[in-house]
N, CA, C and O atoms as a GROMACS GRO file, in nm:
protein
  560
    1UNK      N    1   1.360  -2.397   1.643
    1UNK     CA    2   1.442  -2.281   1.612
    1UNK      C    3   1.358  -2.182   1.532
    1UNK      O    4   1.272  -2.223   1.454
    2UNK      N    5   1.376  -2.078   1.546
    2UNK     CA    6   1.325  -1.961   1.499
    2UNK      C    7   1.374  -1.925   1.376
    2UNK      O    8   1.495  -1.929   1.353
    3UNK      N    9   1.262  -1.878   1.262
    3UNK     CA   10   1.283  -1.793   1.124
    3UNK      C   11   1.459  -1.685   1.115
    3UNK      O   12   1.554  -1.687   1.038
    4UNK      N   13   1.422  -1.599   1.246
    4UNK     CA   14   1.512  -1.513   1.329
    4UNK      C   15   1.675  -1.614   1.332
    4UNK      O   16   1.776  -1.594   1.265
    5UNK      N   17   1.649  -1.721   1.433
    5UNK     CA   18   1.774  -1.753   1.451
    5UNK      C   19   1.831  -1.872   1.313
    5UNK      O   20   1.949  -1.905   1.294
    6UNK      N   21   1.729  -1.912   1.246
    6UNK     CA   22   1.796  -1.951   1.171
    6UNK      C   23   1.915  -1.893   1.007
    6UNK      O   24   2.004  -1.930   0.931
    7UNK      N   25   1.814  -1.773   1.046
    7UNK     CA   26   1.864  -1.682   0.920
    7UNK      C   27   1.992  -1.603   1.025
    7UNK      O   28   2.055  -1.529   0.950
    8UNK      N   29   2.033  -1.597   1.130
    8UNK     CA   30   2.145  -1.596   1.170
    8UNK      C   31   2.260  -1.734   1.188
    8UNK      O   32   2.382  -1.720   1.195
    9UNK      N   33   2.205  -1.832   1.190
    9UNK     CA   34   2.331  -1.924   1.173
    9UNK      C   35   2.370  -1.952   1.060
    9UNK      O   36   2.478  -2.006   1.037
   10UNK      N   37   2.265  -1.909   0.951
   10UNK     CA   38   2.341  -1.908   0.809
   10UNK      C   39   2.392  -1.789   0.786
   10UNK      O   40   2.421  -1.770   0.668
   11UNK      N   41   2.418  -1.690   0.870
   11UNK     CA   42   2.477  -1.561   0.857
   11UNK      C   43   2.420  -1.390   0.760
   11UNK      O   44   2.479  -1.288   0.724
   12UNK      N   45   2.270  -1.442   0.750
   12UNK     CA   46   2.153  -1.391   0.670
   12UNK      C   47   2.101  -1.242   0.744
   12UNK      O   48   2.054  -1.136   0.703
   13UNK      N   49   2.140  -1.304   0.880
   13UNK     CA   50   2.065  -1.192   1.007
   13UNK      C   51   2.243  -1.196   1.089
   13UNK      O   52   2.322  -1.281   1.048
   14UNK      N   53   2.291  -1.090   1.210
   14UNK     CA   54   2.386  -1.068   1.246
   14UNK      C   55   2.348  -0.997   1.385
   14UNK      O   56   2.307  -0.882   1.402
   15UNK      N   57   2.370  -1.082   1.464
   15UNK     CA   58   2.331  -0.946   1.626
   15UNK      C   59   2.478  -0.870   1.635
   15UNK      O   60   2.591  -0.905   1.601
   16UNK      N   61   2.427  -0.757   1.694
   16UNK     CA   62   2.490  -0.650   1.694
   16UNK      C   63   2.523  -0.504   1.788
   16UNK      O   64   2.451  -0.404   1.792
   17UNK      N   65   2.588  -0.514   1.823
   17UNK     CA   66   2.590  -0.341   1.913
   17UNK      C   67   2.547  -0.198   1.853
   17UNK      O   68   2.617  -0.098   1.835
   18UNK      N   69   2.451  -0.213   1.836
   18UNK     CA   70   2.421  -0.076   1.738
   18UNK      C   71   2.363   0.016   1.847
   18UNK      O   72   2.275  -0.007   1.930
   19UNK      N   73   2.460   0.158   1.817
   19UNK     CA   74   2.401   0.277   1.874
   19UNK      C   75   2.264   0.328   1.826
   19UNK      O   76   2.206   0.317   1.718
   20UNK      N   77   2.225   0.397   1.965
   20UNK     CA   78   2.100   0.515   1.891
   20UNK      C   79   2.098   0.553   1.853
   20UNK      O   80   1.993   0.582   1.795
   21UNK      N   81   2.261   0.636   1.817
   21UNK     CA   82   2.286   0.721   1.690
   21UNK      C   83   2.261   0.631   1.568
   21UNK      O   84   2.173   0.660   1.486
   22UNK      N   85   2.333   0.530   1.557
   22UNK     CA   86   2.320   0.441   1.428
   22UNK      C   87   2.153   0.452   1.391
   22UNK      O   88   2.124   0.507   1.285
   23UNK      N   89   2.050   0.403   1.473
   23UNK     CA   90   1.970   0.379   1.392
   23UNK      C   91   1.867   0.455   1.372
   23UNK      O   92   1.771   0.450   1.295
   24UNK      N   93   1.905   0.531   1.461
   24UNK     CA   94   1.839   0.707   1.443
   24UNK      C   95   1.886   0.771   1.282
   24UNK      O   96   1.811   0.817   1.195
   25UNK      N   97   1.991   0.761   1.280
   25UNK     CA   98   2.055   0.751   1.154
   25UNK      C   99   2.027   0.732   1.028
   25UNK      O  100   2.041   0.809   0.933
   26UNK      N  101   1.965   0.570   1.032
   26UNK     CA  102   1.897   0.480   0.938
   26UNK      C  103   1.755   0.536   0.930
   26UNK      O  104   1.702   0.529   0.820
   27UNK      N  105   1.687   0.587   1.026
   27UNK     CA  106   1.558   0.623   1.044
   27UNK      C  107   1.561   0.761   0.945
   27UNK      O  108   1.471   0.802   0.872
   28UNK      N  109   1.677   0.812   0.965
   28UNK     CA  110   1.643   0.962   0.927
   28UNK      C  111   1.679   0.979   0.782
   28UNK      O  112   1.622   1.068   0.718
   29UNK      N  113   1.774   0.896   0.723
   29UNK     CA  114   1.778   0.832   0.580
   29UNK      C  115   1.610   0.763   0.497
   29UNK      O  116   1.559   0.777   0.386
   30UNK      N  117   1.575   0.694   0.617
   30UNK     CA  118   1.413   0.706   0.552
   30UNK      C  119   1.335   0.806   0.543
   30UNK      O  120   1.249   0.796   0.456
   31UNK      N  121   1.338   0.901   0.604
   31UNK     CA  122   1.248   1.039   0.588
   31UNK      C  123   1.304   1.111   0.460
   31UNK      O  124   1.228   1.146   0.370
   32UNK      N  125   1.459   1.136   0.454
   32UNK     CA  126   1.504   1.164   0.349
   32UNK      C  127   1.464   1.118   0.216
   32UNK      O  128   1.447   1.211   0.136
   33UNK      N  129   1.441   0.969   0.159
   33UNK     CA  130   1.392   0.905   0.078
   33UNK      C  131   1.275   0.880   0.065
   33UNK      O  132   1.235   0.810  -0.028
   34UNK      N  133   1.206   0.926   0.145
   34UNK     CA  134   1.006   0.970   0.164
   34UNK      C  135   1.004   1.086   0.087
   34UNK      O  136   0.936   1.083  -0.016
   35UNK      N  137   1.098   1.237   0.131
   35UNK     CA  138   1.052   1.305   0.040
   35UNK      C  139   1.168   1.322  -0.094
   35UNK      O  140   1.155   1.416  -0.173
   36UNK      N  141   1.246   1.254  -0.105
   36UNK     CA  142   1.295   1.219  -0.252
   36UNK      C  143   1.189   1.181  -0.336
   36UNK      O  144   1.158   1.265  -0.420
   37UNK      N  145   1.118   1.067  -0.335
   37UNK     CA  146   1.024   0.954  -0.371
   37UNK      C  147   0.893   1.049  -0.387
   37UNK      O  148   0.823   1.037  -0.488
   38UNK      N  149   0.859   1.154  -0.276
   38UNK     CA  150   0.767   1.273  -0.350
   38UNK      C  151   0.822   1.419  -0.424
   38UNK      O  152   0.738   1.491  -0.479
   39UNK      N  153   0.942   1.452  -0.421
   39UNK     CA  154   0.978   1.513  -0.520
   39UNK      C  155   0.972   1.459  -0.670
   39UNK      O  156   0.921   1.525  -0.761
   40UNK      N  157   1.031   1.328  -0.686
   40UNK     CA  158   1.053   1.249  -0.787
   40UNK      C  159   0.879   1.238  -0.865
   40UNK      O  160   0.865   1.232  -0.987
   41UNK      N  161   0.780   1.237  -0.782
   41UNK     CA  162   0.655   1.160  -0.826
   41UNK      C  163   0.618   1.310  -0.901
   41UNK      O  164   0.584   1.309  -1.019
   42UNK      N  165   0.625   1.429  -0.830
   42UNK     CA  166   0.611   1.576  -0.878
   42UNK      C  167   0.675   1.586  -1.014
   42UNK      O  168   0.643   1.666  -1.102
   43UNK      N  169   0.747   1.518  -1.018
   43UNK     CA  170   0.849   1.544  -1.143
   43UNK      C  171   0.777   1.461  -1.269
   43UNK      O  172   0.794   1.501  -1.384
   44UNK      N  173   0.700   1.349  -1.241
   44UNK     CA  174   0.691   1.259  -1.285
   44UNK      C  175   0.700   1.140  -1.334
   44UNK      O  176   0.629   1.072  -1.408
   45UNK      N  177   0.833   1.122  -1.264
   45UNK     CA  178   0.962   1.034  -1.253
   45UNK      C  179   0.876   0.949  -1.244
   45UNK      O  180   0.977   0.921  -1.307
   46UNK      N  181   0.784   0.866  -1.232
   46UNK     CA  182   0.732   0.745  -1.165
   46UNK      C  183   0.850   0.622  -1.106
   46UNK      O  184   0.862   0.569  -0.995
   47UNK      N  185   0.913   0.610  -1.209
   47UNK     CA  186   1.039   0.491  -1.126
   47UNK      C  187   1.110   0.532  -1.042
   47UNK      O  188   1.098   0.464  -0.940
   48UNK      N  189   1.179   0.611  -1.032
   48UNK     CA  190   1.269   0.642  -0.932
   48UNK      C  191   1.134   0.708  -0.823
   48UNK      O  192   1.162   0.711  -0.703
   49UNK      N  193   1.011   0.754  -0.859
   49UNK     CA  194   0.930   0.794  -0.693
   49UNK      C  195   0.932   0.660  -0.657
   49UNK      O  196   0.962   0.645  -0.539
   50UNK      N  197   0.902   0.522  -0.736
   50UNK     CA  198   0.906   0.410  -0.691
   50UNK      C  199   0.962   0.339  -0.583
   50UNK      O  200   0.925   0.283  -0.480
   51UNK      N  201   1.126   0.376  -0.683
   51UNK     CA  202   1.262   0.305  -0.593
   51UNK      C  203   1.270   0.371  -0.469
   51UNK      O  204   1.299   0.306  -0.368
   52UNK      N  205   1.240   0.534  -0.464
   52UNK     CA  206   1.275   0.587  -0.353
   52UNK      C  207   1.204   0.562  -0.256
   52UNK      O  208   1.267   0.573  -0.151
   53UNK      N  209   1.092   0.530  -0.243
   53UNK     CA  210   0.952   0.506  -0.201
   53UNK      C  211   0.993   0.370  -0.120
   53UNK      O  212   0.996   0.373   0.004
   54UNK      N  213   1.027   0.240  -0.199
   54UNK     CA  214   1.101   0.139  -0.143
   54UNK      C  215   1.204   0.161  -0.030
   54UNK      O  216   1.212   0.100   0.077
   55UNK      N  217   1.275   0.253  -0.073
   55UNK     CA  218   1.393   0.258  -0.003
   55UNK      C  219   1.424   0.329   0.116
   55UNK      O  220   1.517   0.329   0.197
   56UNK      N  221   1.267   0.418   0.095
   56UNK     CA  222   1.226   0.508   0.248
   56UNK      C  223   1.202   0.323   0.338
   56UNK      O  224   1.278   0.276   0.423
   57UNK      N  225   1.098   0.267   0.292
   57UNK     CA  226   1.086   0.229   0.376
   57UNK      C  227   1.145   0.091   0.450
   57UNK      O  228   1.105   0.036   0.553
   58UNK      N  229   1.236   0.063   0.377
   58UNK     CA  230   1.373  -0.024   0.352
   58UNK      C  231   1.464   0.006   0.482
   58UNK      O  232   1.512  -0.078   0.559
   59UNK      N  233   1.477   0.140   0.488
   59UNK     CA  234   1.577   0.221   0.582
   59UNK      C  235   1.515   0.237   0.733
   59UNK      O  236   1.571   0.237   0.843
   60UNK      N  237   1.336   0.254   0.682
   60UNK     CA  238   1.257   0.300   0.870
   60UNK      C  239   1.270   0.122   0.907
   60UNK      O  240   1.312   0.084   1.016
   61UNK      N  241   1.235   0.037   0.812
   61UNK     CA  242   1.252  -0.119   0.851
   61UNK      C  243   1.412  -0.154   0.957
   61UNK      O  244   1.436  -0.201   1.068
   62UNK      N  245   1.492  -0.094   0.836
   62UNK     CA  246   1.644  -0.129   0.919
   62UNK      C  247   1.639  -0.116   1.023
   62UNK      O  248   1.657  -0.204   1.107
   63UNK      N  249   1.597   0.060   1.053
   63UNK     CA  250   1.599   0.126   1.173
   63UNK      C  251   1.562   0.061   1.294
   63UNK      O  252   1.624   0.092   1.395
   64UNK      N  253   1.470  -0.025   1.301
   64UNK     CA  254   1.380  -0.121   1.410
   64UNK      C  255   1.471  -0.206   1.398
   64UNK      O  256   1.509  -0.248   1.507
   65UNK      N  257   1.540  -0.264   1.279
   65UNK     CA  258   1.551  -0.453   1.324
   65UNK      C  259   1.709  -0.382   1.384
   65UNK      O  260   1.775  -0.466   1.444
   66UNK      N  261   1.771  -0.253   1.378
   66UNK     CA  262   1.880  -0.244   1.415
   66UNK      C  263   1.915  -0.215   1.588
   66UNK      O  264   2.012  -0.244   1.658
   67UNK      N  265   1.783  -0.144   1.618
   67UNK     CA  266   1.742  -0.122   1.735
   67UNK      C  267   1.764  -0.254   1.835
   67UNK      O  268   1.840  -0.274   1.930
   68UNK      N  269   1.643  -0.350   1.756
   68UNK     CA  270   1.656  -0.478   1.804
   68UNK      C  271   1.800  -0.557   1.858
   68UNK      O  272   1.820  -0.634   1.952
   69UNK      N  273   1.912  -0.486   1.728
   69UNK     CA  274   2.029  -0.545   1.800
   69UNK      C  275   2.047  -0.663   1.655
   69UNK      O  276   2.058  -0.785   1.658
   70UNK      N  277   2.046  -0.601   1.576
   70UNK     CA  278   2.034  -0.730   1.451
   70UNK      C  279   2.070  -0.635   1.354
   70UNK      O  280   2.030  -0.519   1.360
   71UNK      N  281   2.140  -0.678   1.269
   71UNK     CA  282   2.191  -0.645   1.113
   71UNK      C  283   2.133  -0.758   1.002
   71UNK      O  284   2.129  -0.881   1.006
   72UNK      N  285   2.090  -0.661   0.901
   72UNK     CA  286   2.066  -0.769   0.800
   72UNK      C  287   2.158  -0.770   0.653
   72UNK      O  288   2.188  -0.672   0.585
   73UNK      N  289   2.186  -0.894   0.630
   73UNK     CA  290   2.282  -0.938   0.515
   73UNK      C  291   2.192  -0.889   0.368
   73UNK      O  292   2.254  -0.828   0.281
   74UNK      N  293   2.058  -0.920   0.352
   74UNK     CA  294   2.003  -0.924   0.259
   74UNK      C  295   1.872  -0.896   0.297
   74UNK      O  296   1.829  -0.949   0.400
   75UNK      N  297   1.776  -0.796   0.209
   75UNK     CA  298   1.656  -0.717   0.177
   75UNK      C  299   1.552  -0.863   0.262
   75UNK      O  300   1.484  -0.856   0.365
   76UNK      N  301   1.574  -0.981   0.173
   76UNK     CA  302   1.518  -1.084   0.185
   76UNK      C  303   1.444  -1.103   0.387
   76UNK      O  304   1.329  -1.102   0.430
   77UNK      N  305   1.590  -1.119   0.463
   77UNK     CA  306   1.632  -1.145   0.539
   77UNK      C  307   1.590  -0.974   0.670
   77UNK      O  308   1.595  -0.965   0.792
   78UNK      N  309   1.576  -0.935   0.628
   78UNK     CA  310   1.526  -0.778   0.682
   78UNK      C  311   1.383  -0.820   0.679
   78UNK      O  312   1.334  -0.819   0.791
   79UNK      N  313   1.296  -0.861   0.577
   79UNK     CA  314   1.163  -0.851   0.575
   79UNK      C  315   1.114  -0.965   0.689
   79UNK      O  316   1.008  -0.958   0.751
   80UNK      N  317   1.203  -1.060   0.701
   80UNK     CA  318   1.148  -1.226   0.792
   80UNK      C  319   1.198  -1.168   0.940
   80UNK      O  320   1.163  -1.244   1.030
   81UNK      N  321   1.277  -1.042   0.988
   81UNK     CA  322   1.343  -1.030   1.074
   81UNK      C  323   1.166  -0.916   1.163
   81UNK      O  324   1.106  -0.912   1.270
   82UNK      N  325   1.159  -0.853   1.035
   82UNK     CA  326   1.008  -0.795   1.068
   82UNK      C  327   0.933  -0.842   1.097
   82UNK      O  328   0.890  -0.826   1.211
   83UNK      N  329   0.872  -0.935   1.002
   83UNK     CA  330   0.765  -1.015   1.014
   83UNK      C  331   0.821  -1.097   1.201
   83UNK      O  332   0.733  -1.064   1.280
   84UNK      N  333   0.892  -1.153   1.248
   84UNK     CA  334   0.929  -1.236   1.278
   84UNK      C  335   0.878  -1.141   1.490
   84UNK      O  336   0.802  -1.167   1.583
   85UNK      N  337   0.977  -1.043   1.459
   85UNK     CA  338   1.016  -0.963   1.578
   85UNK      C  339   0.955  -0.865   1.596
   85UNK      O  340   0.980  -0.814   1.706
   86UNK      N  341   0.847  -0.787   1.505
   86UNK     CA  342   0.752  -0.707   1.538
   86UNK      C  343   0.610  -0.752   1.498
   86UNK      O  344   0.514  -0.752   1.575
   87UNK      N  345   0.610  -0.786   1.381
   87UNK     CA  346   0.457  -0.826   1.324
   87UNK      C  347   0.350  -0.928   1.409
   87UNK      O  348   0.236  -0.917   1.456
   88UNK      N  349   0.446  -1.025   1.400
   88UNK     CA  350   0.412  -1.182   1.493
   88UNK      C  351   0.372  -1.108   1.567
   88UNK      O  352   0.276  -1.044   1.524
   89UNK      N  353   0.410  -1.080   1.691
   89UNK     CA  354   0.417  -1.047   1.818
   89UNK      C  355   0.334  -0.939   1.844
   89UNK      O  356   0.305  -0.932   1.964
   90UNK      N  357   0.280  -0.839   1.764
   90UNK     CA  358   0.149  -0.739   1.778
   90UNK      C  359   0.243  -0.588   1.801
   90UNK      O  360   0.197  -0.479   1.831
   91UNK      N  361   0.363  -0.618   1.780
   91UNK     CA  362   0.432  -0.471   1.807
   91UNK      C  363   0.412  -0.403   1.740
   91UNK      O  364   0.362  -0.302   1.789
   92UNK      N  365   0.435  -0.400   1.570
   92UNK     CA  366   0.353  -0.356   1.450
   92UNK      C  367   0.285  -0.397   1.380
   92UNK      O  368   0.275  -0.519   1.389
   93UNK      N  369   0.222  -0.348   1.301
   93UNK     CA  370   0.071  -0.378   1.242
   93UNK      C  371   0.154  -0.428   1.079
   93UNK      O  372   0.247  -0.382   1.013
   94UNK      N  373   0.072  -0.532   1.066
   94UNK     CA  374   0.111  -0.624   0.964
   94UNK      C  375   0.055  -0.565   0.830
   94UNK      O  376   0.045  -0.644   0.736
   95UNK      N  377   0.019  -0.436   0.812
   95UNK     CA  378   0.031  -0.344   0.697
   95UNK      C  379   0.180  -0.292   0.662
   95UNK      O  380   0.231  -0.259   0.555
   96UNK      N  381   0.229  -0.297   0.795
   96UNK     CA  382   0.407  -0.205   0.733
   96UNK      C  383   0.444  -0.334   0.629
   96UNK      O  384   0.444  -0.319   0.507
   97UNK      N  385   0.477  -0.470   0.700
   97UNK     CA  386   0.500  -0.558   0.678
   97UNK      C  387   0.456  -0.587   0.504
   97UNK      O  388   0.539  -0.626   0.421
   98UNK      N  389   0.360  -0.569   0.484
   98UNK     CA  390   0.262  -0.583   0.350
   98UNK      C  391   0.297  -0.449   0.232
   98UNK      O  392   0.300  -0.460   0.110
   99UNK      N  393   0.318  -0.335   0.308
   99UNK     CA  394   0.413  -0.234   0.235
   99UNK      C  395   0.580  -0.275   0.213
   99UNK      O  396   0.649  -0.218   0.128
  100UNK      N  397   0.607  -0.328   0.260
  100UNK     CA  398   0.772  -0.347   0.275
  100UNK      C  399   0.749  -0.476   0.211
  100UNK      O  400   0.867  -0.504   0.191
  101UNK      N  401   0.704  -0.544   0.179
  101UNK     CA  402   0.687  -0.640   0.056
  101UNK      C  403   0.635  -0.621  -0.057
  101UNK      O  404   0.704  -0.669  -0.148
  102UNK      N  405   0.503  -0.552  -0.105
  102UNK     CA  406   0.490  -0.470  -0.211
  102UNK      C  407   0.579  -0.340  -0.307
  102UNK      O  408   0.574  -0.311  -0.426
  103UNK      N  409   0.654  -0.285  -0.200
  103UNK     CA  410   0.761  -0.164  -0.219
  103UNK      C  411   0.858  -0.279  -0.281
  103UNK      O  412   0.888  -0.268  -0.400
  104UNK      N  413   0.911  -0.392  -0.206
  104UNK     CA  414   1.017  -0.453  -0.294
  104UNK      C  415   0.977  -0.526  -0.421
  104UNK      O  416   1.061  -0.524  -0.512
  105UNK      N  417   0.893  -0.574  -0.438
  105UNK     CA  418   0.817  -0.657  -0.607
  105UNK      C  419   0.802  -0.465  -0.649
  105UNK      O  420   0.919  -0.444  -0.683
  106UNK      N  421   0.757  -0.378  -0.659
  106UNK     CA  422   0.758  -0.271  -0.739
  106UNK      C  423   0.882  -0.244  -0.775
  106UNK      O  424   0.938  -0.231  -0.884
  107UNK      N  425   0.923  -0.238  -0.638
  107UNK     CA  426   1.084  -0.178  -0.705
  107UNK      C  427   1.178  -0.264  -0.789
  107UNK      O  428   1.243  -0.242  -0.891
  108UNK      N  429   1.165  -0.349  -0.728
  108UNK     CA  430   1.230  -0.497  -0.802
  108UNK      C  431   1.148  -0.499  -0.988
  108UNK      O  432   1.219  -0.523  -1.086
  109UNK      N  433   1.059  -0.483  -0.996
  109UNK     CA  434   1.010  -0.446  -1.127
  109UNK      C  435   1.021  -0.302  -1.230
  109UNK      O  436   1.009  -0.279  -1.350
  110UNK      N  437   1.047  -0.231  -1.118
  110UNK     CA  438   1.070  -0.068  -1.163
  110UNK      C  439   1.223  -0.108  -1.191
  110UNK      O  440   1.226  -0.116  -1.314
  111UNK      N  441   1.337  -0.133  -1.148
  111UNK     CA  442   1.421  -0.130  -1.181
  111UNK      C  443   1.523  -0.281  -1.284
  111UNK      O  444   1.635  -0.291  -1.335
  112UNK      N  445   1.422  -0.356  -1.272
  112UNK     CA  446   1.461  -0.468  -1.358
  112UNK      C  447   1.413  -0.491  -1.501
  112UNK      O  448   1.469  -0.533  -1.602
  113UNK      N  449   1.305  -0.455  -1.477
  113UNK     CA  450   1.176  -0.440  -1.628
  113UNK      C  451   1.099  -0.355  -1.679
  113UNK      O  452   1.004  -0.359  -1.758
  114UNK      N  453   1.171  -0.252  -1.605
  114UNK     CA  454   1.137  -0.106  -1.644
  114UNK      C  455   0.975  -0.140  -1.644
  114UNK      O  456   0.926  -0.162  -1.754
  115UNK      N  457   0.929  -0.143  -1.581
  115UNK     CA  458   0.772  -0.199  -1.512
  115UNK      C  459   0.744  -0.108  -1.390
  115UNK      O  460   0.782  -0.123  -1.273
  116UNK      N  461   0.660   0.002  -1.452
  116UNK     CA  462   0.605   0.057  -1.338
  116UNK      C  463   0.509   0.168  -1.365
  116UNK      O  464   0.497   0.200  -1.483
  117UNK      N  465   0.436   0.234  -1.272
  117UNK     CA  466   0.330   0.387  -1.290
  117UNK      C  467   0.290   0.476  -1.196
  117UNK      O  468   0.337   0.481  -1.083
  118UNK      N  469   0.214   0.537  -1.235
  118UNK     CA  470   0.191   0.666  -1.157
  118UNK      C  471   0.126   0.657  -1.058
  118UNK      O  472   0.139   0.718  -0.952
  119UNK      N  473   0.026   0.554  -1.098
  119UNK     CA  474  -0.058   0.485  -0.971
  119UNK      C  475  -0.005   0.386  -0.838
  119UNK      O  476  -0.030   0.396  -0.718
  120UNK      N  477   0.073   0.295  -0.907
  120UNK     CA  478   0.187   0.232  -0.815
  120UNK      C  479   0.263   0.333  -0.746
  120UNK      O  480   0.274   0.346  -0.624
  121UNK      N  481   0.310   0.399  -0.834
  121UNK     CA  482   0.457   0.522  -0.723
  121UNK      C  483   0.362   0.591  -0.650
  121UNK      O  484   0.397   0.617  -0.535
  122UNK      N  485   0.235   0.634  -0.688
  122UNK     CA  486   0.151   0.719  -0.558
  122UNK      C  487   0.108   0.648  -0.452
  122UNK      O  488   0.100   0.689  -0.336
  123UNK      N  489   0.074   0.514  -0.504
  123UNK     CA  490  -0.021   0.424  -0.354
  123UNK      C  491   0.097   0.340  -0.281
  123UNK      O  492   0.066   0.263  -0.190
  124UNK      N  493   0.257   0.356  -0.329
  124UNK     CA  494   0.344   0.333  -0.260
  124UNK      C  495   0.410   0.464  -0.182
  124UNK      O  496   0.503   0.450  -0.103
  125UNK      N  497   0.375   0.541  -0.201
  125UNK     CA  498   0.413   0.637  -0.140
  125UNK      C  499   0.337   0.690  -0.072
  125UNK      O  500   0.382   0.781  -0.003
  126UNK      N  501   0.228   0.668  -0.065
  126UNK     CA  502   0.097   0.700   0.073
  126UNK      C  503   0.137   0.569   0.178
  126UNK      O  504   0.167   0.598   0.293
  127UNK      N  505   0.138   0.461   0.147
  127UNK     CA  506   0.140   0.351   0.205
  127UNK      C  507   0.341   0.364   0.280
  127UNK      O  508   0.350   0.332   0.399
  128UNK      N  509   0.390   0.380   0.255
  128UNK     CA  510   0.520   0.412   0.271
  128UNK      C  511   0.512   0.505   0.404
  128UNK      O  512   0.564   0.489   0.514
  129UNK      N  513   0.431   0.603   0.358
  129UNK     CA  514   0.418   0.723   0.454
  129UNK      C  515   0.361   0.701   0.604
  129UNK      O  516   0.413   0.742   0.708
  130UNK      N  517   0.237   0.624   0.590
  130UNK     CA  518   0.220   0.554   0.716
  130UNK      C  519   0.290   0.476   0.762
  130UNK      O  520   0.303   0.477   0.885
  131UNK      N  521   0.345   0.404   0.702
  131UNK     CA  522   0.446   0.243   0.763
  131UNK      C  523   0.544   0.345   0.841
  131UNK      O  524   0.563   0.327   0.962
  132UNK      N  525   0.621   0.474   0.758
  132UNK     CA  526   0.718   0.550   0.853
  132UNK      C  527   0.652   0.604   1.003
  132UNK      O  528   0.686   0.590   1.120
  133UNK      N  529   0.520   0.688   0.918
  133UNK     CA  530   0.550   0.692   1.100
  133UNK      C  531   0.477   0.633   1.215
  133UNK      O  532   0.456   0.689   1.322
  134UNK      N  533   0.423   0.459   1.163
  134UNK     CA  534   0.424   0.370   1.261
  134UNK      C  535   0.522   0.333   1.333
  134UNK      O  536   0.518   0.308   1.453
  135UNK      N  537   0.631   0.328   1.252
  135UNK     CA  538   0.772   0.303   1.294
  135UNK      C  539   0.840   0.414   1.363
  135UNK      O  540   0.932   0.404   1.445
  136UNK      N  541   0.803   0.483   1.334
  136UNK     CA  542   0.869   0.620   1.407
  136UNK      C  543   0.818   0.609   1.574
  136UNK      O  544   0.899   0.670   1.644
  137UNK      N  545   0.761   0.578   1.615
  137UNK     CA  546   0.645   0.580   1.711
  137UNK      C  547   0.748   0.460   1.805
  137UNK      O  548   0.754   0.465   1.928
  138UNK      N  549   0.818   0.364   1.728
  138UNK     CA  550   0.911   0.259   1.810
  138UNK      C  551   1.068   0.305   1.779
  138UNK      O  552   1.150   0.221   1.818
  139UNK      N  553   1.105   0.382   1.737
  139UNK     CA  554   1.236   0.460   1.665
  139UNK      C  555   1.271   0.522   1.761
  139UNK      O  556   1.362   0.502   1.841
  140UNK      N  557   1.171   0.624   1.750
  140UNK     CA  558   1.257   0.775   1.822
  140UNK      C  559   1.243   0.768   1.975
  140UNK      O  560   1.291   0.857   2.045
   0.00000   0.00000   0.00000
């Protein structure tokens, strides 16, 4: 049994009828939070360019595993659905994958332990920026 199907019989992962609108949707909520995450860094916000930065690419992630026909219960469970259904398999390059796990330990530290910087929110937000529009490239 698969990473994939097992995190659906514990109800972790969810297949699904999702429109193009839907995850066109989700996709375009990540562009939105790409340039939140560089307004925020302008500002000097470093945490919130952080979180937003995460959350751009949180949303271009959804966007694919929703495509796929899958909903995810938990952040956790989104990242193994990646790894699992694009990475493995050579569809995307196992840098998004490596951003979308670094973006969550930052953010997860930016917003728990007030742990974070200028250098992190910038090299997450370059790195963010490519992962989008690798993904964009299987999105649109």
């Amino acid at each position: 049994m698969s990473r994939v199907d097992e995190l659906i019989s514990k109800g972790k992962l969810k297949r699904a009828v999702i429109s193009k609108d839907m995850y066109l949707k989700e996709f375009n909520i990540s562009e939105k939070d790409l340039s939140s995450a560089k307004r925020s860094f302008e500002d000097q916000n470093y945490k919130w360019a952080t979180i937003q930065a995460y959350y751009a690419i949180f949303h271009a992630v959804r966007a694919l595993i929703y495509k796929s026909g899958i909903r995810e219960e938990s952040h956790a469970a989104l990242k193994t659905a990646l790894k699992e259904l694009y990475v493995d398999v050579g569809i995307i390059s196992a840098k998004v994958y490596f951003t979308l796990e670094r973006g969550m330990d930052l953010r997860e530290m930016a917003d728990y332990k007030e742990t974070y910087s200028k250098s992190g929110a910038e090299t997450l937000i370059t790195e963010v920026q490519k992962a989008i529009m690798e993904i964009s490239l299987h999105v649109k």
